[in-house]
N, C-alpha and C positions, 0 to 999 in steps of 0.2 A: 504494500500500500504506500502511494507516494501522496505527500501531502506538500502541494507546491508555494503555501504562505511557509511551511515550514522550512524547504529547499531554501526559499528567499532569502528570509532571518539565516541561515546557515550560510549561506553565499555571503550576507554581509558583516556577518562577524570572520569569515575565513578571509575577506576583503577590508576588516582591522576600519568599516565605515565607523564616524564618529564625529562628533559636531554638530547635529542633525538637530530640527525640528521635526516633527512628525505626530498625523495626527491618525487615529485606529477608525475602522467603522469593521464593526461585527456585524454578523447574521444571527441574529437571537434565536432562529428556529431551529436551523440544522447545527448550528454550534454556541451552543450559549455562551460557550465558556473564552470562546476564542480571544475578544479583548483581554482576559486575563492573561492570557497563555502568551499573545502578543506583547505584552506590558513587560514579562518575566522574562522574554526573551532580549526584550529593546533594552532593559535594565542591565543586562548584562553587557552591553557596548558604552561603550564610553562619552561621555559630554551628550546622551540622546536626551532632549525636553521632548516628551507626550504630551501632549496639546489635552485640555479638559474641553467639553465631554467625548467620551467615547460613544460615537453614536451607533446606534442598535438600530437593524431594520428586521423587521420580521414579518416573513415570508415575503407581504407586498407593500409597495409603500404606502404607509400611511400618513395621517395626520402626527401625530408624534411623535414617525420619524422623521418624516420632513422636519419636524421643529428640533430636533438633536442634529439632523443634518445642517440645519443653518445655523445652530451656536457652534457648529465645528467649525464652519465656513466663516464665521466671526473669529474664532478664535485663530484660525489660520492667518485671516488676513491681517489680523492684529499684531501675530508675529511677524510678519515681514517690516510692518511697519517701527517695531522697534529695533 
């Protein structure tokens, strides 16, 4: 079984990535858990800021993820500008 967010995160630690902003969006249905798993793995690289909130969509978009999707989209954009 290849899990290819997993691949990713492994490619960018065996690539020493670091200094990053970055921000998560989970699938709350088929993997609830996956921002956490993302988080545990971003923490383990160095200088990486996780952008708050982690937005959750589950199954289809809805109304509340749309609005976790726009405070990511805030909170992104706010990083650039500092």
């Amino acid at each position: 079984f290849q899990n290819p967010v997993v691949d990713l995160f492994s490619d960018m630690a065996a690539l020493n990535i670091q200094n990053r902003t970055v921000g998560l969006i989970e699938n709350g249905t088929w993997a609830p858990s996956a921002g956490k798993s993302m988080r545990t793995l971003l923490e383990g690289m160095k200088n990486m800021t996780i952008l708050e909130p982690v937005a959750t969509v589950k199954s289809a978009l809805k109304k509340d993820s749309r609005d976790s999707l726009s405070q990511l989209k805030d909170a992104l954009v706010a990083s650039l500008n500092s």
